[in-house]
C-alpha positions as a Markdown table, in Angstrom:
| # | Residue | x | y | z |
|---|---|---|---|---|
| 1 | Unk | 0.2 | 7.3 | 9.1 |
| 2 | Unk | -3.4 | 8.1 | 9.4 |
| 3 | Unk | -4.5 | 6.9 | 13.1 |
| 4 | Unk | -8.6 | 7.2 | 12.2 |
| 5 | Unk | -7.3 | 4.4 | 9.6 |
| 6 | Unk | -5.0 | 2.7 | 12.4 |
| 7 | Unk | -7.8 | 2.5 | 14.9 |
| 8 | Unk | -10.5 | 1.5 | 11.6 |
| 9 | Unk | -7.8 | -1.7 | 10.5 |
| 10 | Unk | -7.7 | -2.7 | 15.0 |
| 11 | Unk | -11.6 | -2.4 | 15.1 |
| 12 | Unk | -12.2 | -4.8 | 12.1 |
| 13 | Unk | -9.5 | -7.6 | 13.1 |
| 14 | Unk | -11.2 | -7.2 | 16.6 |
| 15 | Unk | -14.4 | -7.1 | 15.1 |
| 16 | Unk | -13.8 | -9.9 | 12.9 |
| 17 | Unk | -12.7 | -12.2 | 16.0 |
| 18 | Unk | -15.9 | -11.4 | 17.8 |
| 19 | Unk | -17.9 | -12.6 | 14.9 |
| 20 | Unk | -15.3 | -15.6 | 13.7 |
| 21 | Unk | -17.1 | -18.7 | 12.4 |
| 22 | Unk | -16.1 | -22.2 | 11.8 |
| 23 | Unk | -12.5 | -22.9 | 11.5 |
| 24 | Unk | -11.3 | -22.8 | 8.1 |
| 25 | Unk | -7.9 | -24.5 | 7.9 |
| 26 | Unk | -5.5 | -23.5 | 5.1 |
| 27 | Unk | -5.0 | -25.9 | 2.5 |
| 28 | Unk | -2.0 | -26.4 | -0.4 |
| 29 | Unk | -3.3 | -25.4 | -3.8 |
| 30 | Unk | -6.1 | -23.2 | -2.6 |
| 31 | Unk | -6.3 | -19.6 | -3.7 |
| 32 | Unk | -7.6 | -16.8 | -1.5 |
| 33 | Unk | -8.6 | -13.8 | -2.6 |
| 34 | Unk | -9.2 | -10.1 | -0.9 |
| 35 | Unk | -10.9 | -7.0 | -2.0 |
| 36 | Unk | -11.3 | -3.6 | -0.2 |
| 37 | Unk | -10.0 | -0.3 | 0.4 |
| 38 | Unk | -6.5 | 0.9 | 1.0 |
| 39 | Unk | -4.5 | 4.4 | 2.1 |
| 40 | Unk | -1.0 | 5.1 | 1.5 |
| 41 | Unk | 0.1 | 6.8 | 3.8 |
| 42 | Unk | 4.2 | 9.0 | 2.9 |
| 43 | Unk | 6.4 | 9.0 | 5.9 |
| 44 | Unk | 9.0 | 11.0 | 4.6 |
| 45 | Unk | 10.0 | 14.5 | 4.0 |
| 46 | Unk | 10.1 | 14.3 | 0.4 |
| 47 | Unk | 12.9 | 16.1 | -1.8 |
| 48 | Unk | 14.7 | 19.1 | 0.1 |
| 49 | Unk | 15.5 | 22.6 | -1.4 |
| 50 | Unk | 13.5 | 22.1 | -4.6 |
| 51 | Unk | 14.9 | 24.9 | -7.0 |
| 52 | Unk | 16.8 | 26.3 | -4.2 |
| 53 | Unk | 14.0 | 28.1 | -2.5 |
| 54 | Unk | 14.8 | 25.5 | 0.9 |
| 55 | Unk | 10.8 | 24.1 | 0.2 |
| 56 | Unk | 10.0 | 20.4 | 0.4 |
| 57 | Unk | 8.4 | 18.7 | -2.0 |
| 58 | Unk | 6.1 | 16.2 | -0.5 |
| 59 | Unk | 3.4 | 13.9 | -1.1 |
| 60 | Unk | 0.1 | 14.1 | 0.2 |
| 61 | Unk | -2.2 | 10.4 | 1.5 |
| 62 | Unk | -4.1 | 8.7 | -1.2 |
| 63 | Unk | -7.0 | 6.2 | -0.9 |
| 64 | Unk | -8.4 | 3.5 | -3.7 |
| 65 | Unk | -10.0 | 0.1 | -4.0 |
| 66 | Unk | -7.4 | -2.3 | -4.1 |
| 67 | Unk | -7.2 | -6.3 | -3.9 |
| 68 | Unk | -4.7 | -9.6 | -4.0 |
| 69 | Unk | -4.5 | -12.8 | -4.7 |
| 70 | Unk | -2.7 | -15.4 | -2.2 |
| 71 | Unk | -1.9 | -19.4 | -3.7 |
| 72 | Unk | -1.0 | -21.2 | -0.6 |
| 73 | Unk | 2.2 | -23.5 | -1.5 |
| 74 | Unk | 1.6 | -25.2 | 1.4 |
| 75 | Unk | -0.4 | -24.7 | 4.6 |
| 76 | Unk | 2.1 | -22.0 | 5.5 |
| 77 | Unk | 3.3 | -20.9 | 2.9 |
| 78 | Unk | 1.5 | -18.2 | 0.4 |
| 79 | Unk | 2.7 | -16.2 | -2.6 |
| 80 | Unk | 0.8 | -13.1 | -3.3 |
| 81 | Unk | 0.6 | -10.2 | -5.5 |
| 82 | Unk | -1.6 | -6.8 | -5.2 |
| 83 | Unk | -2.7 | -4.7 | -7.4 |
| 84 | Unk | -5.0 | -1.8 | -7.1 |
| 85 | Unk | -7.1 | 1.1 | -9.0 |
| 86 | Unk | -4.4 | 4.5 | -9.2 |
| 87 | Unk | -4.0 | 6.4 | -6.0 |
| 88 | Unk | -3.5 | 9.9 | -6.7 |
| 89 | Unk | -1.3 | 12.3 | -4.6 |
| 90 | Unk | -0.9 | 15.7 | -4.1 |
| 91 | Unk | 2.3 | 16.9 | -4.3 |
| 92 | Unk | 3.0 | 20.5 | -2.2 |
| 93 | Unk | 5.9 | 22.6 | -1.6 |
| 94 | Unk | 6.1 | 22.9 | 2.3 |
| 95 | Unk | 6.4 | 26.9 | 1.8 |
| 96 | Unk | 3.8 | 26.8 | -1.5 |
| 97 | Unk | 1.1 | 24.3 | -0.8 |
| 98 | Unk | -0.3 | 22.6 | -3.3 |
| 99 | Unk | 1.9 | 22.7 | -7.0 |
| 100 | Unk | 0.7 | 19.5 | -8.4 |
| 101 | Unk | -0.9 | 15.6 | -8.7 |
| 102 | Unk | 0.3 | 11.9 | -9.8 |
| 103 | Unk | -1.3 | 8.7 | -10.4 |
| 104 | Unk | 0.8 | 5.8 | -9.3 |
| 105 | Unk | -0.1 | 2.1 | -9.4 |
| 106 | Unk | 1.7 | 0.0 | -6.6 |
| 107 | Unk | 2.0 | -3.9 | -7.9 |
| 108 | Unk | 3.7 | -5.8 | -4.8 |
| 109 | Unk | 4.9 | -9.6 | -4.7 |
| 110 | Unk | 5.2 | -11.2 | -1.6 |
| 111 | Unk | 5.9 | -14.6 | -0.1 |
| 112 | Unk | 4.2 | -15.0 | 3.5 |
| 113 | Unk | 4.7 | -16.9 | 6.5 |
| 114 | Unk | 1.0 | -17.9 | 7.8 |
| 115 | Unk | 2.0 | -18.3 | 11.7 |
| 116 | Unk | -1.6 | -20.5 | 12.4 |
| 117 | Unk | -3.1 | -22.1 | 9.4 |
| 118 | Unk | -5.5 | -23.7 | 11.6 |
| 119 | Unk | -8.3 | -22.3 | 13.8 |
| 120 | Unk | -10.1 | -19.1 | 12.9 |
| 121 | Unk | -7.5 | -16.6 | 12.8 |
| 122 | Unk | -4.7 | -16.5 | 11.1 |
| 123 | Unk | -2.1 | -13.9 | 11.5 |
| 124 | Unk | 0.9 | -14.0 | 8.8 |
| 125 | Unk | 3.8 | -12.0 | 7.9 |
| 126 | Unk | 5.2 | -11.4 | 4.5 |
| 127 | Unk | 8.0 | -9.7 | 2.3 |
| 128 | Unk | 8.1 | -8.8 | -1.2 |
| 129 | Unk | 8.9 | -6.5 | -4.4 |
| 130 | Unk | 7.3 | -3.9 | -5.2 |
| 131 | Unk | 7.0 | -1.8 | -8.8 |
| 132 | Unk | 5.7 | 1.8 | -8.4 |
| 133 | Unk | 4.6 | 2.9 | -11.9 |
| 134 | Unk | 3.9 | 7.2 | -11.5 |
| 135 | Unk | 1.9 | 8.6 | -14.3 |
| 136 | Unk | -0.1 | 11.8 | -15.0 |
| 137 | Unk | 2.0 | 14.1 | -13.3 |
| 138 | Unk | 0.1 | 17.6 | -13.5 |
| 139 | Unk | 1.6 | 20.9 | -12.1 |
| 140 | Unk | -0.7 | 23.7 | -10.9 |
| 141 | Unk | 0.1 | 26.5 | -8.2 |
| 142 | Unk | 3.9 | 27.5 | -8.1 |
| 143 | Unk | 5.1 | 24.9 | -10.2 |
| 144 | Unk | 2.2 | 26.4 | -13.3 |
| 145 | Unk | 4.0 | 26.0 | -16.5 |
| 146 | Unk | 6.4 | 23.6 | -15.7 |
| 147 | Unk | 6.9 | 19.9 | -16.7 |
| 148 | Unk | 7.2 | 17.5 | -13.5 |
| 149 | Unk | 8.1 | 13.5 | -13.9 |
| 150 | Unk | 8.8 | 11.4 | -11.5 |
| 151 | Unk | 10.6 | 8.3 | -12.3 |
| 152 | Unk | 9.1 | 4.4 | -11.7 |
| 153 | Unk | 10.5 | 2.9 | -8.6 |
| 154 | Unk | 11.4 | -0.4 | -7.7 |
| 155 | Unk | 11.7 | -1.7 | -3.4 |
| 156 | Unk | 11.4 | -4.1 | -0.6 |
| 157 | Unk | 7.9 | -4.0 | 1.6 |
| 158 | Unk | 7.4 | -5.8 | 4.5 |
| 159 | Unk | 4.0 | -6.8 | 5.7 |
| 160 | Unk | 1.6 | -7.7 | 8.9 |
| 161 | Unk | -1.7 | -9.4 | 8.5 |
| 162 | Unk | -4.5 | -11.0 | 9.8 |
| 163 | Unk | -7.1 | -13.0 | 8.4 |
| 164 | Unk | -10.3 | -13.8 | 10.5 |
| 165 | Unk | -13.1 | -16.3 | 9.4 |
| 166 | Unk | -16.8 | -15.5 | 9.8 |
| 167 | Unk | -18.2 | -18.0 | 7.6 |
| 168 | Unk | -17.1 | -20.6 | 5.4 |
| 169 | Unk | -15.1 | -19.6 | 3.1 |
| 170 | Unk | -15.5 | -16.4 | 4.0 |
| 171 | Unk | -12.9 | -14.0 | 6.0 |
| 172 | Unk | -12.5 | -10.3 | 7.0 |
| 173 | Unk | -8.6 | -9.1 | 6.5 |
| 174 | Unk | -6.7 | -6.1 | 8.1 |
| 175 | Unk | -3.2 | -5.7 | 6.5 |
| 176 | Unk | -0.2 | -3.3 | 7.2 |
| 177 | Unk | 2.6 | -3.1 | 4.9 |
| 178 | Unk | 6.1 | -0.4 | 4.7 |
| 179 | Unk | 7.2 | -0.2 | 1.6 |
| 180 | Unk | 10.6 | 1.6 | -0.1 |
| 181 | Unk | 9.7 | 4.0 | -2.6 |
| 182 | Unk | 12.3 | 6.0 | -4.3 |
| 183 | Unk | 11.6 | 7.9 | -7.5 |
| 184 | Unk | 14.0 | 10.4 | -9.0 |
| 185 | Unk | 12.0 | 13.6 | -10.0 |
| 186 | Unk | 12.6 | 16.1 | -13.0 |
| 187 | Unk | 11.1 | 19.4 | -14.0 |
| 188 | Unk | 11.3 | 20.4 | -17.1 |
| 189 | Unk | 13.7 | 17.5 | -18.1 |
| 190 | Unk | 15.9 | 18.7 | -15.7 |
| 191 | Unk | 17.3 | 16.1 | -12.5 |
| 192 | Unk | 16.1 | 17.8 | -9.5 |
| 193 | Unk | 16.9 | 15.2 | -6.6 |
| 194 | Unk | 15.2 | 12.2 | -5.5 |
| 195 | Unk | 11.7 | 12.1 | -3.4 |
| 196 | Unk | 11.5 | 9.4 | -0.7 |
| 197 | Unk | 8.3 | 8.3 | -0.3 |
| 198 | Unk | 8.3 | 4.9 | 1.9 |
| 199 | Unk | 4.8 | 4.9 | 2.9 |
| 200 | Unk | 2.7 | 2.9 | 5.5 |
| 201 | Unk | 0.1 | 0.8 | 3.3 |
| 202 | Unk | -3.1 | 0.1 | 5.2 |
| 203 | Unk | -6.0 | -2.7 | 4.1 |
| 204 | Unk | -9.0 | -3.5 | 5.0 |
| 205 | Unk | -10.8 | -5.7 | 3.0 |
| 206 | Unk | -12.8 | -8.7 | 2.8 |
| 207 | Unk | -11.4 | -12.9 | 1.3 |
| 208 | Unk | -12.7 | -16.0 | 0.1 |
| 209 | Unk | -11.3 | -18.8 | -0.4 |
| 210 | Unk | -11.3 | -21.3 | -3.7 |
C-alpha cells in the first residue's frame, strides 16, 4: 500500500481531532453520508506463468472519487454501502511492463460496530460483501492482438475508520479497508489462471449527517 496515502489518511484523522467541534452524538434513524477520494492499492502477485513465459500478471494502483452512505440502526450500529466512479488499472507482465487496462467498480456492504457514538470522534470497525464488476479490459504491449477478460468477483472486506466532527453536522473521515478479490482471467476465451488482487482500500473524505 501506498505510504504518501498512509501518512495523507494519519494527517487528516489527526488533523481532524485538532480542529473537532461540538460533539455530535450518533443517533438511530440518522443517515451519514461521505464523499472523497480513494486508492486501491493490489497486495498480491497477481497470476504466475502467464502463457508459460514465468511473467506475472499484475495490477497496477488506481485512484477515483468515491462515497457511502451509513443508516445508523442504532447508536452503534450502522449499515453501509460504497460505491464509487471506475478505478482503472494497469495490468503488466513483470518481465513485459505494461500489456493492458480495466475498469472495475467496487460496491461493498458492510455492517459496523461504532466503538464511541458519543463525543467527537468516533472510531468504528466494520465487515462486509463486496461485488467487483471488471469492464473495458484493453490489451496493448505484449498482449497486442489478444482478447483479455477478467471475471466479476465476489469477497469479504474488513474495515477501520474514524469519523471526527468539526462542525455540526459536519465530520472529516479516514477509512482503511482489505478486501478479497479474486477474478478468474481469460485470453482469447481461453482459462489462463486466476489473479489475486486483495487490495488495501484507502479513504479520505468528508460526512454530514441527516
Amino acid at each position: 500500500m501506498s505510504s504518501k496515502m498512509l501518512k495523507s489518511a494519519v494527517a487528516v484523522a489527526l488533523a481532524g481531532g485538532l480542529l473537532a467541534g461540538a460533539a455530535q452524538a450518533y443517533e438511530a434513524g440518522q443517515w451519514l453520508g461521505r464523499v472523497g477520494a480513494y486508492g486501491v492499492f493490489p497486495e498480491s502477485n497477481g497470476l504466475s506463468n502467464v502463457l508459460g513465459t514465468g511473467a506475472n500478471l499484475e495490477a497496477d494502483n488506481g485512484y477515483t472519487l468515491g462515497f457511502n452512505f451509513t443508516y445508523m440502526v442504532n447508536p452503534n450500529i450502522g449499515i453501509e454501502l460504497l460505491l464509487a466512479l471506475p478505478f482503472q488499472h494497469d495490468l503488466k507482465l513483470s518481465s513485459a511492463g505494461t500489456v493492458g487496462k480495466t475498469d472495475q467498480l467496487p460496491p461493498t456492504l458492510s455492517i459496523q460496530y461504532h466503538l464511541m457514538p458519543q463525543g467527537t470522534v468516533h472510531p468504528y470497525i466494520g465487515l462486509g460483501l463486496n461485488y467487483t464488476n471488471f469492464f473495458n479490459e484493453e490489451t496493448e504491449g505484449a498482449l497486442t492482438g489478444t482478447s483479455l477478460k477478467l471475471d466479476d468477483s465476489w469477497g469479504l472486506a474488513g474495515q477501520l475508520g474514524i469519523d471526527i466532527d468539526v462542525a455540526p453536522n459536519w465530520f472529516v473521515n479516514a477509512d482503511l479497508r482489505y478486501i478479497s478479490i479474486s477474478t478468474d482471467a481469460k485470453l482469447n476465451g481461453v482459462g489462463i489462471g486466476t489473479v489475486d488482487i486483495n487490495p488495501w482500500v484507502v479513504g479520505l473524505t468528508v460526512g454530514t449527517r441527516f
